[in-house]
N, C-alpha and C positions, 0 to 999 in steps of 0.2 A: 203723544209718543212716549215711552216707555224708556225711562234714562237706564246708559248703559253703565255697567259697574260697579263697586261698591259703594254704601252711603257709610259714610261721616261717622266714626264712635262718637255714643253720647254721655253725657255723665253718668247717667244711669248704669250703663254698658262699662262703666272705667267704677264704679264704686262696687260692682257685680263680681269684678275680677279680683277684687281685695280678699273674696271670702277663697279663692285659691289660687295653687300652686301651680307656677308654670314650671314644668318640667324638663321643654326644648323649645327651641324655635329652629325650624328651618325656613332658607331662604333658597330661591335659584331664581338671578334673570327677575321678572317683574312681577312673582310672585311669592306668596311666605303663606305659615304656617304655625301656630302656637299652640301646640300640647298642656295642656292644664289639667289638674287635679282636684277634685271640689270633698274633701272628707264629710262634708254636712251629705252631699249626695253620694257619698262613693262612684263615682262616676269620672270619667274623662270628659274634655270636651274639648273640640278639636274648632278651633277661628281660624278663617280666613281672610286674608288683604292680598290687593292688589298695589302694586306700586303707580301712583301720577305722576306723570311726566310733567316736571317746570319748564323745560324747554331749556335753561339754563344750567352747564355742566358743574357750575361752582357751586350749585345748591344743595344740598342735602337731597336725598329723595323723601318723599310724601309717602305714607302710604294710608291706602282706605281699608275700613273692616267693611268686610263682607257680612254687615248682621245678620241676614235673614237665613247664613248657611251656617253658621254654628252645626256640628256634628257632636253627637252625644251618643256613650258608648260605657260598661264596665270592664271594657276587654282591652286592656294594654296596649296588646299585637294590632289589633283592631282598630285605636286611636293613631300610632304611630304608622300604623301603612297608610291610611287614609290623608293623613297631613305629606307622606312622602311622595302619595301619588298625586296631591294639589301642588305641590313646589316644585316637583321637578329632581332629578337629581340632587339628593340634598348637600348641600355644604353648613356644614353645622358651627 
């Protein structure tokens, strides 16, 4: 059976992100969105997460990257609708 959701950021995924700029995060509800900037690539690249429920209201929320949907783009317009249409109404 096919697990449902986002997996886990991995190191590799977290020392990836150092070579660029995040530009926004949007959030709404149990989803988010991170706009970045890579000047080695000129390019955007658009992550997605999901939030995990603790079950627990004192906790912080969790949230998982969605690896495998990374969206990649040189068009501004393009990055930014795309992360706005994964979160939902943005709250910035």
């Amino acid at each position: 059976m096919a697990q449902r959701g986002c997996a886990r950021m991995s190191s590799e995924d977290e020392s990836e992100i150092e070579n660029m700029r995040l530009l926004e995060t949007l959030t709404h509800e149990n989803r988010s969105a991170k706009v970045y900037f890579s000047k080695d690539w000129g390019e955007f690249r658009v992550k997605f997460y999901e939030r995990i429920d603790t079950y627990d209201p004192l906790d912080s929320p969790e949230w998982s990257y969605c690896a495998e949907a990374d969206y990649f783009t040189t068009d501004k317009v393009d990055a930014f609708g795309t992360a706005e249409f994964w979160a939902g109404p943005a709250v910035r």
